[in-house]
MIGUVEX-350382 format. One line per 2 residues: their letters; for each residue x, y, z of N, C-alpha, C, O. Coordinates in steps of 0.02 Angstrom, whole numbers, plus 32768, in hexadecimal, padded with zeros to 4 digits. Layout:
BEGIN
A> X/Y/Z/X/Y/Z/X/Y/Z/X/Y/Z  ...
//
This chain:
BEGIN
XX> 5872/ACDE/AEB6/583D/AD0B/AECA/5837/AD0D/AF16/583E/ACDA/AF37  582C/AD44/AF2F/5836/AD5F/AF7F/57E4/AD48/AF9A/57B0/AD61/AF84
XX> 57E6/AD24/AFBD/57A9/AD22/AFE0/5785/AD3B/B014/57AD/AD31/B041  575F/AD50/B029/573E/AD73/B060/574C/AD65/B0B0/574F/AD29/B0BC
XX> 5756/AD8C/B0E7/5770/AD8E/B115/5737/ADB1/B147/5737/ADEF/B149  5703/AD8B/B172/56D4/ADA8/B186/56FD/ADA7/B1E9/5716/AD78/B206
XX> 56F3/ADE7/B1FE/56FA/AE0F/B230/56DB/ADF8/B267/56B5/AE25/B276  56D4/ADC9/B292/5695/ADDB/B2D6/56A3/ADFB/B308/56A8/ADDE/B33E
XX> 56A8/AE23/B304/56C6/AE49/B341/56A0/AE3B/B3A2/56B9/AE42/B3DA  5667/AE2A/B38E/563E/AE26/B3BA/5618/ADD0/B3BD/55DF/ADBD/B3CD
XX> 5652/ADAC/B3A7/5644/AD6D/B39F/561C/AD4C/B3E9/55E4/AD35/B3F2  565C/AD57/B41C/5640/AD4B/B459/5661/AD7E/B47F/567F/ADAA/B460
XX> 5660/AD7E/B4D7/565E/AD9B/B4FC/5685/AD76/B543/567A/AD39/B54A  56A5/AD8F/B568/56D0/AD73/B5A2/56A2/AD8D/B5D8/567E/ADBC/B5C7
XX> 569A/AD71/B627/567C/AD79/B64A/5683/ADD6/B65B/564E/ADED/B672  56AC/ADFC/B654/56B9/AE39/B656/5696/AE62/B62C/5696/AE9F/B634
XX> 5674/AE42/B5F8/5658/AE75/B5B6/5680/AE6A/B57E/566B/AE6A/B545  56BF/AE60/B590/56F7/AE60/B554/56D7/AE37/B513/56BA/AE00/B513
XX> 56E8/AE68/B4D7/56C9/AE4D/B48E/5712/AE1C/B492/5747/AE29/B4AE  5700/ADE8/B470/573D/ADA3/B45B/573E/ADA4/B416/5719/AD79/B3FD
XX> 576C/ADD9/B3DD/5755/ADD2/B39B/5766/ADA6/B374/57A3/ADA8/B37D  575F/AD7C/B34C/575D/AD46/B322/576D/AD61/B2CE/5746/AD8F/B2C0
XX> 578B/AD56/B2A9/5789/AD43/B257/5780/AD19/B23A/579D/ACE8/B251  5763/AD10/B20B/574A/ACD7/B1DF/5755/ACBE/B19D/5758/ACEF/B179
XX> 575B/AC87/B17B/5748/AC92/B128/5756/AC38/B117/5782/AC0E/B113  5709/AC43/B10F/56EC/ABEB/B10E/56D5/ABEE/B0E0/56C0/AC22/B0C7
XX> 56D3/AB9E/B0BE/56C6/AB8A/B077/5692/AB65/B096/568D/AB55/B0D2  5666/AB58/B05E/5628/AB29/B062/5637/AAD8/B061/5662/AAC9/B037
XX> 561E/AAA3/B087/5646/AA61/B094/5677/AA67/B0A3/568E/AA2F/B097  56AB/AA8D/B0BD/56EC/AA85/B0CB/56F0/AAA0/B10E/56EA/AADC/B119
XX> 56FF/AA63/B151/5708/AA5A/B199/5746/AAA1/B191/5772/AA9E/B166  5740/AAD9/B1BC/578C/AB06/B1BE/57A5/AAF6/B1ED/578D/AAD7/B21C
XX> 57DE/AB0A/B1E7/5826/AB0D/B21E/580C/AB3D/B252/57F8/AB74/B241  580D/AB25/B299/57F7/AB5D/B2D7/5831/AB70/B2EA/584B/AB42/B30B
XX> 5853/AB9C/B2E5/588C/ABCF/B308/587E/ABEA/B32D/584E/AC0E/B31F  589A/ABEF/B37D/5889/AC08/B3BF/58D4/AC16/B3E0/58FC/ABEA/B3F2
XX> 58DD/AC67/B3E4/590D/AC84/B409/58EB/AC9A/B44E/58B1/ACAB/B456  592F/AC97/B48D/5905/ACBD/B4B3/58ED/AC8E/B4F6/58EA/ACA1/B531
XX> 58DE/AC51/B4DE/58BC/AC37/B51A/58BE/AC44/B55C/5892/AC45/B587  5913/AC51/B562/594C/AC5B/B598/5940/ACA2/B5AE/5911/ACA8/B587
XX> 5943/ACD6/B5C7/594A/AD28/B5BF/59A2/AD2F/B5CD/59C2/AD63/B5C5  59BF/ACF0/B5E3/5A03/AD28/B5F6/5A34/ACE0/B5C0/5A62/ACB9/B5CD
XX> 5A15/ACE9/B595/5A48/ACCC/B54B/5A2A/ACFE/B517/59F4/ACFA/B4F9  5A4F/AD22/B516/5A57/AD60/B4EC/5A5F/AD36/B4A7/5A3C/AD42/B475
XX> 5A9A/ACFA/B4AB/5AB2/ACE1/B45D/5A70/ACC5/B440/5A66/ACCF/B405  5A3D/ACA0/B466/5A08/AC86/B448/59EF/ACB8/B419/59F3/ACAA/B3DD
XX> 59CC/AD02/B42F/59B5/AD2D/B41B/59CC/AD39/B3EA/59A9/AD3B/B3B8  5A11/AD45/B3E9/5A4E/AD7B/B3AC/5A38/AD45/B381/5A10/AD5C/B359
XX> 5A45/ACF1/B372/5A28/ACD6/B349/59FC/ACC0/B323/59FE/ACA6/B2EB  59C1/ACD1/B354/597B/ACC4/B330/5984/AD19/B30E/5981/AD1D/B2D0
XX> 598C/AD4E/B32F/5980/AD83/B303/59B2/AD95/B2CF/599B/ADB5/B29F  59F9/AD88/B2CD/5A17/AD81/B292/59FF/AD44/B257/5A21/AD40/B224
XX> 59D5/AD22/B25D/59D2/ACD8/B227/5973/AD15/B21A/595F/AD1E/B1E0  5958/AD2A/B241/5923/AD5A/B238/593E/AD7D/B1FA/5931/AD6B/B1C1
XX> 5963/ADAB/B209/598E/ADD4/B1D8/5998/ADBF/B192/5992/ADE5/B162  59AD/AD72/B18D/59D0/AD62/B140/599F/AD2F/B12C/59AA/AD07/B0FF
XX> 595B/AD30/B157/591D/AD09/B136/58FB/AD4A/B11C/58D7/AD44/B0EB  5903/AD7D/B132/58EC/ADCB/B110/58FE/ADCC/B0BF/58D6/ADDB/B093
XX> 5937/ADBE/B0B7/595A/ADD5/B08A/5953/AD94/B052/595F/AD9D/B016  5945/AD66/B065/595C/AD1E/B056/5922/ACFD/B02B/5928/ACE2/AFF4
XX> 58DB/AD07/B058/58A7/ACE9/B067/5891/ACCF/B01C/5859/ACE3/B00F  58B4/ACA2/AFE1/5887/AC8D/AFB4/5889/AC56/AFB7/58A2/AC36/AFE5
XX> 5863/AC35/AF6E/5843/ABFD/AF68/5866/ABAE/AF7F/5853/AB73/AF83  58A1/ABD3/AF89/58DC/AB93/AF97/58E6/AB90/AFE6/590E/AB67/AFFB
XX> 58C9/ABB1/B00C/58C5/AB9A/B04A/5896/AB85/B072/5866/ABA2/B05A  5888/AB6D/B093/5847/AB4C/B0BF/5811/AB6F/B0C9/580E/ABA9/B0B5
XX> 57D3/AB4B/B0F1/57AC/AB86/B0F8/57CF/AB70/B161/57E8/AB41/B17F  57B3/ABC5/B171/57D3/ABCC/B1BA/57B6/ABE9/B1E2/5786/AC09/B1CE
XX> 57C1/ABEB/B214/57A2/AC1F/B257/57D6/AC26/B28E/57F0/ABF9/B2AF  57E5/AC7E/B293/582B/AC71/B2CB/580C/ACD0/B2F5/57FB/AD08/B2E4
XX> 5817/AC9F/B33E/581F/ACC8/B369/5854/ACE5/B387/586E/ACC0/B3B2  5873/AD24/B37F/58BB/AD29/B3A6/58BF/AD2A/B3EE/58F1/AD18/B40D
XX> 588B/AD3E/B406/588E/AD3B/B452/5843/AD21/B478/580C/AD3A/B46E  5850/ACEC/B4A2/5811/ACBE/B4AF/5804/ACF4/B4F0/57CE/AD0F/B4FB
XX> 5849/ACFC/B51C/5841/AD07/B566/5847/AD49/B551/5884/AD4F/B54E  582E/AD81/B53F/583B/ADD1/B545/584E/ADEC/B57D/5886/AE05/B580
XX> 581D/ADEB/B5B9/5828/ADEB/B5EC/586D/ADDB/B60E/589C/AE02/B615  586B/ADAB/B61B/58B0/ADA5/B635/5905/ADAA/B60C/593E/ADA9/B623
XX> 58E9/ADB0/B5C9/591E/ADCA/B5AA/5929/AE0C/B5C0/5966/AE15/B5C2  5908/AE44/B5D5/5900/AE89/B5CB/591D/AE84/B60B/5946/AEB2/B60D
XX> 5920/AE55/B65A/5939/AE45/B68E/5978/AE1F/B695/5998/AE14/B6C8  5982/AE0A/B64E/59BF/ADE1/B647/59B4/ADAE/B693/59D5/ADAF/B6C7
XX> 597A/AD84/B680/5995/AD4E/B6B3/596D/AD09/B681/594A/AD04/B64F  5983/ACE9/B6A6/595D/ACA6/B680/5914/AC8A/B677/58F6/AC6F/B649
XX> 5901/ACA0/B6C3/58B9/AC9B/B6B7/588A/ACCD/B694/589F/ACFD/B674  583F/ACBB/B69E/581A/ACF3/B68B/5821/AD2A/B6B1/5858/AD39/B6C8
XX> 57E6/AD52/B6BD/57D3/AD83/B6F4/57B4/AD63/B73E/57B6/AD77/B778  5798/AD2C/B71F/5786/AD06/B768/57B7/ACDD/B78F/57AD/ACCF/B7CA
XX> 57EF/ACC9/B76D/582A/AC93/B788/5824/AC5E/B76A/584B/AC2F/B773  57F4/AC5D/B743/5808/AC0A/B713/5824/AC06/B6DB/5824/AC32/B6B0
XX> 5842/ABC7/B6D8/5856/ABB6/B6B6/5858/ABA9/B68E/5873/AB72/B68C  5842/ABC3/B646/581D/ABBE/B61A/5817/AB69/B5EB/57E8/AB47/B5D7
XX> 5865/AB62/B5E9/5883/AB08/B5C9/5874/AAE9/B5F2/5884/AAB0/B5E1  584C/AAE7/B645/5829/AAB6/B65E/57E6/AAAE/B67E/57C8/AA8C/B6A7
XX> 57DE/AADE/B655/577F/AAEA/B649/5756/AAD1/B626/571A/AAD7/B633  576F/AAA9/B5EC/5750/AA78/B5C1/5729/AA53/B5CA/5739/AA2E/B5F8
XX> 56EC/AA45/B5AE/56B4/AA10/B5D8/56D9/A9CD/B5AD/56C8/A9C5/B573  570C/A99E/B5CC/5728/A97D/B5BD/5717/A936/B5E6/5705/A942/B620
XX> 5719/A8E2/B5D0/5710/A8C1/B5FC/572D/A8B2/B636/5716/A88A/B65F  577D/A8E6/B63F/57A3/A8DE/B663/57B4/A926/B68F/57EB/A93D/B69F
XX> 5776/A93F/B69B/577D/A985/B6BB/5765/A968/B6F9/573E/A93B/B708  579F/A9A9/B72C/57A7/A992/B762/57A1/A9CF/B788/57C0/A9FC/B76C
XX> 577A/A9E8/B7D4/57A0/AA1C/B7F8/57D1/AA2F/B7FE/57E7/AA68/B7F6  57FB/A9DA/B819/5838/A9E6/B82D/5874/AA0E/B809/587E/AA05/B7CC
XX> 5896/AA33/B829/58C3/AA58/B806/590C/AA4E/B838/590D/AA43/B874  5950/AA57/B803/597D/AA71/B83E/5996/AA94/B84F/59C5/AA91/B876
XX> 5978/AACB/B82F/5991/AB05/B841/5965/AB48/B833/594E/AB4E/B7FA  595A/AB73/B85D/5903/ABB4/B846/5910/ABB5/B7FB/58DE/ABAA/B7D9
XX> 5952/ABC0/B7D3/5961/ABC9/B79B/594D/AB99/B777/595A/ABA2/B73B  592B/AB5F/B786/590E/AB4C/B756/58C5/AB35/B758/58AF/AB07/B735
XX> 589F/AB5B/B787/586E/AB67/B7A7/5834/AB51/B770/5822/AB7C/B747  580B/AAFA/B76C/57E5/AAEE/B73D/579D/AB13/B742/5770/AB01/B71C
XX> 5793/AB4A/B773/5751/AB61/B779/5716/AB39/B7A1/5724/AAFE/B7A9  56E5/AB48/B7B5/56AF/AB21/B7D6/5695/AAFA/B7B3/5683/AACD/B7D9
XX> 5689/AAF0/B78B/5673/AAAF/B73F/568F/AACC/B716/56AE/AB01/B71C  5681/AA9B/B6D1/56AC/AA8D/B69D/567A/AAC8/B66B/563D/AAC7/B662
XX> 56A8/AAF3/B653/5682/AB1D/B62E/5666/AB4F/B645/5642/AB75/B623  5673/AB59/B68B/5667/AB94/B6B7/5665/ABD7/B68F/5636/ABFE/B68F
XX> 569F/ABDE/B66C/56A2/AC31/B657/567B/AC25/B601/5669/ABF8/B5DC  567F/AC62/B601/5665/AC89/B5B7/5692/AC6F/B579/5684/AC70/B53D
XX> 56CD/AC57/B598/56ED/AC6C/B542/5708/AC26/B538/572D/AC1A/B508  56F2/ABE6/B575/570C/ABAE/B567/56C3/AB9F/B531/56C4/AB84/B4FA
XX> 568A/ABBB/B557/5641/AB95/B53F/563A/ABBD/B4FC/5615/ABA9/B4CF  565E/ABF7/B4F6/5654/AC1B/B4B5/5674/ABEC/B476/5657/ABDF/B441
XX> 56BE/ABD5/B48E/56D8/ABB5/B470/56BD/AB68/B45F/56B7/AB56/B424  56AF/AB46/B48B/5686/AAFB/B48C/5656/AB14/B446/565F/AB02/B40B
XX> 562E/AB38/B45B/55F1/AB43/B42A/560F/AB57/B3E1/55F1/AB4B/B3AC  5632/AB69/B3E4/564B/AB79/B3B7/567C/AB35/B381/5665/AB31/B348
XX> 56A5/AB13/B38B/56AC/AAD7/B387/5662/AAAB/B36C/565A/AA94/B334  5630/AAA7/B3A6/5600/AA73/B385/55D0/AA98/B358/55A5/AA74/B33E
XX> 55D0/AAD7/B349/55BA/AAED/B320/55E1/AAD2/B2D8/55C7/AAB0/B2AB  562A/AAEC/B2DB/5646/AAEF/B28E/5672/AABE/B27B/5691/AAC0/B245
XX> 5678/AA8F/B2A6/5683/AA54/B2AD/56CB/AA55/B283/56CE/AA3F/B249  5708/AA72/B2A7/573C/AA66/B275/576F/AA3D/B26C/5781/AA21/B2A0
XX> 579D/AA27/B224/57B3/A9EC/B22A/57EA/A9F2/B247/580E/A9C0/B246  580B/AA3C/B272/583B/AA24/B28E/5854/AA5E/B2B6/586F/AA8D/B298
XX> 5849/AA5F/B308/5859/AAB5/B32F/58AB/AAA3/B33F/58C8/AA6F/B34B  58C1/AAE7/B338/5900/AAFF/B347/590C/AB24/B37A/58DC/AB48/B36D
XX> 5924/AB3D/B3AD/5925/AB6E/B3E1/5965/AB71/B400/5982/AB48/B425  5977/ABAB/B3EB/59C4/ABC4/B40B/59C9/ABE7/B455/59A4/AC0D/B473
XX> 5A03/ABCC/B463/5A16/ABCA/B4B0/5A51/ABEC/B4BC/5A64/AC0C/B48B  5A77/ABEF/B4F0/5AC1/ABE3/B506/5ADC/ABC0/B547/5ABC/ABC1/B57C
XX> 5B14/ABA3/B542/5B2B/AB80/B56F/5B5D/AB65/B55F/5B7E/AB8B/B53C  5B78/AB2C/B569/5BC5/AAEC/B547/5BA0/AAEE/B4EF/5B66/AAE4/B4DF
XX> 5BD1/AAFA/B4C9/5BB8/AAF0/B488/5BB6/AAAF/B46D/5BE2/AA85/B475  5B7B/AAA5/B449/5B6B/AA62/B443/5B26/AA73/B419/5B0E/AAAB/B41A
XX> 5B11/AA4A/B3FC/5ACC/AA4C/B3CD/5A98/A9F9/B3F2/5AB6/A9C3/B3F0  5A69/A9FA/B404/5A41/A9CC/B448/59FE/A9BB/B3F1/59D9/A9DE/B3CF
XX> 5A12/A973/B3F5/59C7/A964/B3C6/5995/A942/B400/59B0/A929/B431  596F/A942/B3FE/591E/A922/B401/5900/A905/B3D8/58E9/A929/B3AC
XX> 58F0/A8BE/B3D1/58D2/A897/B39B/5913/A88B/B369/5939/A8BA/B35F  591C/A85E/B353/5951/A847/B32D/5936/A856/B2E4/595D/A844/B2B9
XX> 590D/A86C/B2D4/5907/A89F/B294/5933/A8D2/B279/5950/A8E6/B246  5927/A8E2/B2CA/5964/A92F/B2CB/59B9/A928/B2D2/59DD/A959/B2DC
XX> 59D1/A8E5/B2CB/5A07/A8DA/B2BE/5A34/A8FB/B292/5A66/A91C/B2A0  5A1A/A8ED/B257/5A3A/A8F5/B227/5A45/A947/B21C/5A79/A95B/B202
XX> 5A33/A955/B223/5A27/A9B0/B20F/5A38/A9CD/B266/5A48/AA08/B26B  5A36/A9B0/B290/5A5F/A9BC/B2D2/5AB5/A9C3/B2BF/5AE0/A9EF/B2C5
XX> 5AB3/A98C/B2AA/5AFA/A984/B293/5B06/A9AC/B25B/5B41/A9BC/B254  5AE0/A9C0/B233/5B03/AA06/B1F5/5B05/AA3A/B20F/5B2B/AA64/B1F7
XX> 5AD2/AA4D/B258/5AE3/AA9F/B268/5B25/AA7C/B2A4/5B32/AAAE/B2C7  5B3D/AA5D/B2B3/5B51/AA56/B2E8/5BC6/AA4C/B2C9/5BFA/AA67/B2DE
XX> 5BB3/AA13/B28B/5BED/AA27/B260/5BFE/AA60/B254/5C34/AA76/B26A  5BCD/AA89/B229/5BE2/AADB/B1F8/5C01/AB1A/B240/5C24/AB4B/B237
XX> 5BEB/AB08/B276/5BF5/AB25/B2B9/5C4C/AB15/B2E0/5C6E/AB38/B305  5C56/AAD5/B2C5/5C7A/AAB9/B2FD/5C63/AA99/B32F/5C93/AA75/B33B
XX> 5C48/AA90/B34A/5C20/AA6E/B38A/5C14/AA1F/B382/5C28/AA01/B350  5BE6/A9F6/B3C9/5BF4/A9CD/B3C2/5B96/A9CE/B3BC/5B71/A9F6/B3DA
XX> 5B85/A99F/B395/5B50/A97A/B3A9/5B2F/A93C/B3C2/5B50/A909/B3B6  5AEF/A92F/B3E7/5AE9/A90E/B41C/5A9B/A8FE/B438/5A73/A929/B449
XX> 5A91/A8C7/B439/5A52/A8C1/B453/5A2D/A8CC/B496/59F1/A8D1/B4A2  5A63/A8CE/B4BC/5A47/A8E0/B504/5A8A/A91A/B513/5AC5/A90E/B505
XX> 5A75/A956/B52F/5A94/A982/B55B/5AA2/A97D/B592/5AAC/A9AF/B5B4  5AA7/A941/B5AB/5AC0/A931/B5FE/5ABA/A934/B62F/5ADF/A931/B65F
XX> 5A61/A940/B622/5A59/A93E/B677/59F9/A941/B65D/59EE/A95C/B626  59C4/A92B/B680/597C/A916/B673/5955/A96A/B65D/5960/A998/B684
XX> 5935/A975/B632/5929/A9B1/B628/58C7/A9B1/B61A/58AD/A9C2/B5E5  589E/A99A/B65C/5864/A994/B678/5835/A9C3/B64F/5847/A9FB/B663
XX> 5810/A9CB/B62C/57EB/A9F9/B614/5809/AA20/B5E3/57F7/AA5B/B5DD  582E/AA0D/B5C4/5863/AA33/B592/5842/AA44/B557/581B/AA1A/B541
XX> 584A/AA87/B531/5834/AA75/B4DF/5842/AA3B/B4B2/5822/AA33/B47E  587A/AA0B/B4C9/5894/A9DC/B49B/585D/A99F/B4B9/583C/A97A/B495
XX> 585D/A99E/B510/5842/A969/B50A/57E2/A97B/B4F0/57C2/A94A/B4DE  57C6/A9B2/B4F0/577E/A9CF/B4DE/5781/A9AB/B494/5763/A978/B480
XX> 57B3/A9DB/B46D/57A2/A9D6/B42A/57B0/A980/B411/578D/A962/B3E9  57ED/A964/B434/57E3/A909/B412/57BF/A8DB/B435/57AD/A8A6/B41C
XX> 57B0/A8F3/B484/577B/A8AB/B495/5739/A8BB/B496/570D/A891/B491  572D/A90B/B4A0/56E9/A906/B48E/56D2/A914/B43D/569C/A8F9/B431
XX> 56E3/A929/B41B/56E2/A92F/B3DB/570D/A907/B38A/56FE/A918/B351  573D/A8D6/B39C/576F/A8CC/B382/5791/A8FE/B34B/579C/A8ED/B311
XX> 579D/A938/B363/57A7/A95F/B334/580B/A95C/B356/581C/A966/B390  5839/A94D/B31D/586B/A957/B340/588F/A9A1/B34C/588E/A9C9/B31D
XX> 58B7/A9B8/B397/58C6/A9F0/B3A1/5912/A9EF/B391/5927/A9B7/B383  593C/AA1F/B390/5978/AA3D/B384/596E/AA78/B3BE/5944/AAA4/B3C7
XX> 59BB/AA5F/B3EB/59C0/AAA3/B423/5A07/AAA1/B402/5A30/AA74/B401  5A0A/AAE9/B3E6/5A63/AAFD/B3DA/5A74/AB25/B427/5A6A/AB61/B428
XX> 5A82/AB13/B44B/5AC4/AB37/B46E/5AFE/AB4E/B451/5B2C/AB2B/B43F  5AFA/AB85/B44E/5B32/ABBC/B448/5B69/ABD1/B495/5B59/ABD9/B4D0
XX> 5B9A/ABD5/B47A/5BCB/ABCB/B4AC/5BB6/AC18/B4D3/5BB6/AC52/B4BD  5BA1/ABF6/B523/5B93/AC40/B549/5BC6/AC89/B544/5BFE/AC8A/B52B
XX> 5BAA/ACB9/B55D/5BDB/ACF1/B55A/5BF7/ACF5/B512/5C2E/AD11/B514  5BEA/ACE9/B4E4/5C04/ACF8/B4A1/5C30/AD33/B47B/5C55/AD3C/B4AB
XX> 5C41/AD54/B459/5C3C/ADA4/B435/5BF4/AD94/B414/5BED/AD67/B3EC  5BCC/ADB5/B424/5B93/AD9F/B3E9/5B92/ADC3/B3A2/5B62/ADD5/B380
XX> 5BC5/ADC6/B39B/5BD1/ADED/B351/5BF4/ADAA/B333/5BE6/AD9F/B2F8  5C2A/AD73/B35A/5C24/AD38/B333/5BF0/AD01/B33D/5BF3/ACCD/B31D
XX> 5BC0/AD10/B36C/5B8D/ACE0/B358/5B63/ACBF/B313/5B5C/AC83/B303  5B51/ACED/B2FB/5B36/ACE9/B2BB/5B5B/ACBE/B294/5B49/AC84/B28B
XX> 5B9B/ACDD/B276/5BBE/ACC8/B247/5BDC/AC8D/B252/5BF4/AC6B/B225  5BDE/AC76/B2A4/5BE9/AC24/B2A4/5BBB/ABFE/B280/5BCF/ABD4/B257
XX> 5B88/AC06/B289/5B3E/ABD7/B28E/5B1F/ABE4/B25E/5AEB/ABC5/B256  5B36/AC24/B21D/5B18/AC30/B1E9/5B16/ABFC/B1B2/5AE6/ABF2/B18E
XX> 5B4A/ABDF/B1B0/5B5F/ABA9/B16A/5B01/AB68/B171/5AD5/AB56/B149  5B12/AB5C/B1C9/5AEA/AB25/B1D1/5AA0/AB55/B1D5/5A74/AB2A/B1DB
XX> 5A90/AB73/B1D5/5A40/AB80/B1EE/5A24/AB89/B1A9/59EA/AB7E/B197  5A64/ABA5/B17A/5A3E/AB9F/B131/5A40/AB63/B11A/5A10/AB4F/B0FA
XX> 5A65/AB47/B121/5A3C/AB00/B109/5A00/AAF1/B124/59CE/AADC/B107  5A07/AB01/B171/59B8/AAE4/B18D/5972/AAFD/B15D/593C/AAE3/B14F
XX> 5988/AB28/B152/5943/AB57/B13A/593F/AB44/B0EA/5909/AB4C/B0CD  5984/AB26/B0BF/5976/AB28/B087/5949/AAE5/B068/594C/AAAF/B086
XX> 5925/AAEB/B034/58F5/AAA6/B013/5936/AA8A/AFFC/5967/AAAB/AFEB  5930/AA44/AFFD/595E/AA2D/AFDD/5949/AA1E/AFA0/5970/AA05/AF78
//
């Protein structure tokens, strides 16, 4: 049986006005899976994946899969600019009100903002998290392909989307990542994160079908 798929189109808002739309379809007692494309604006592959796995949760959505919440695009804005930051220059993955947020940056490109949580769509997102409290966020990227856990929860299922892909998986990405969604969602919340990196510059017509085998498992009840 197909279950219901509620729309927010007007969930939240980016410092520009920009609507940030959201889909949904949550069960009662059951923590959902947070899916977040987009964070980035100039990783196109993040996007193509949160909105293709959008697509075959359309089609998909019954009683045998989780309950969920997935955004395809966090940064609109700077997706529509194809650059990494928002519209203001930050950085959105180091905006996190994290215990380890820092000004310092090394480069404008990764520009953590004037405090932690500065923009609209990090604090949209925070709130959002301690609202629905889920047992486990996902958020697609691009860069060196590789699948990045947070919290050793997320091991195991790091390593199934990261096998069905080819890729390698890994607990640290190689270099300190200050205000990050991974470090937000496991030290301030212990909720463990999953960052799939998708190999930059892609065809994004094989994106999907790499990463399809593993994301349905993610989503399926066992």
């Amino acid at each position: 049986m197909t279950r219901n798929i509620l729309h927010q189109s007007s969930w939240a808002k980016t410092c520009q006005n920009t609507e940030i739309p959201l889909w949904e379809s949550t069960l009662p007692q059951e923590a959902p899976l947070l899916l977040v494309g987009g964070v980035h604006g100039d990783e196109p592959e993040g996007v193509e994946l949160a909105t293709q796995l959008l697509l075959w949760l359309q089609k998909n959505n019954t009683e045998k899969i989780k309950s969920w919440i997935l955004i395809p695009c966090l940064n609109i804005d700077g997706y529509k600019q194809k650059q990494r930051t928002n519209f203001r220059g930050v950085d959105l993955n180091r905006n996190f009100a994290t215990p380890d947020w820092t000004q310092e940056a090394k480069a404008p490109r990764y520009y953590p903002g004037p405090h932690s949580e500065s923009e609209n769509e990090t604090k949209a997102l925070s709130q959002l998290i301690t609202k629905t409290k889920p047992s486990m966020i996902v958020h697609f990227h691009s860069w060196e392909p590789c699948v990045v856990y947070t919290g050793s929860p997320g091991q195991q299922m790091a390593k199934t989307i990261a096998q069905a892909a080819g890729y390698e998986a890994k607990e640290d990405i190689g270099y300190p990542t200050p205000g990050s969604l991974g470090q937000y969602g496991w030290l301030v919340h212990s909720t463990p994160v999953i960052c799939v990196e998708a190999q930059d510059k892609s065809d994004l017509e094989k994106v999907w079908p790499r990463f399809q085998p593993g994301l349905i498992e993610l989503m399926h009840r066992k």
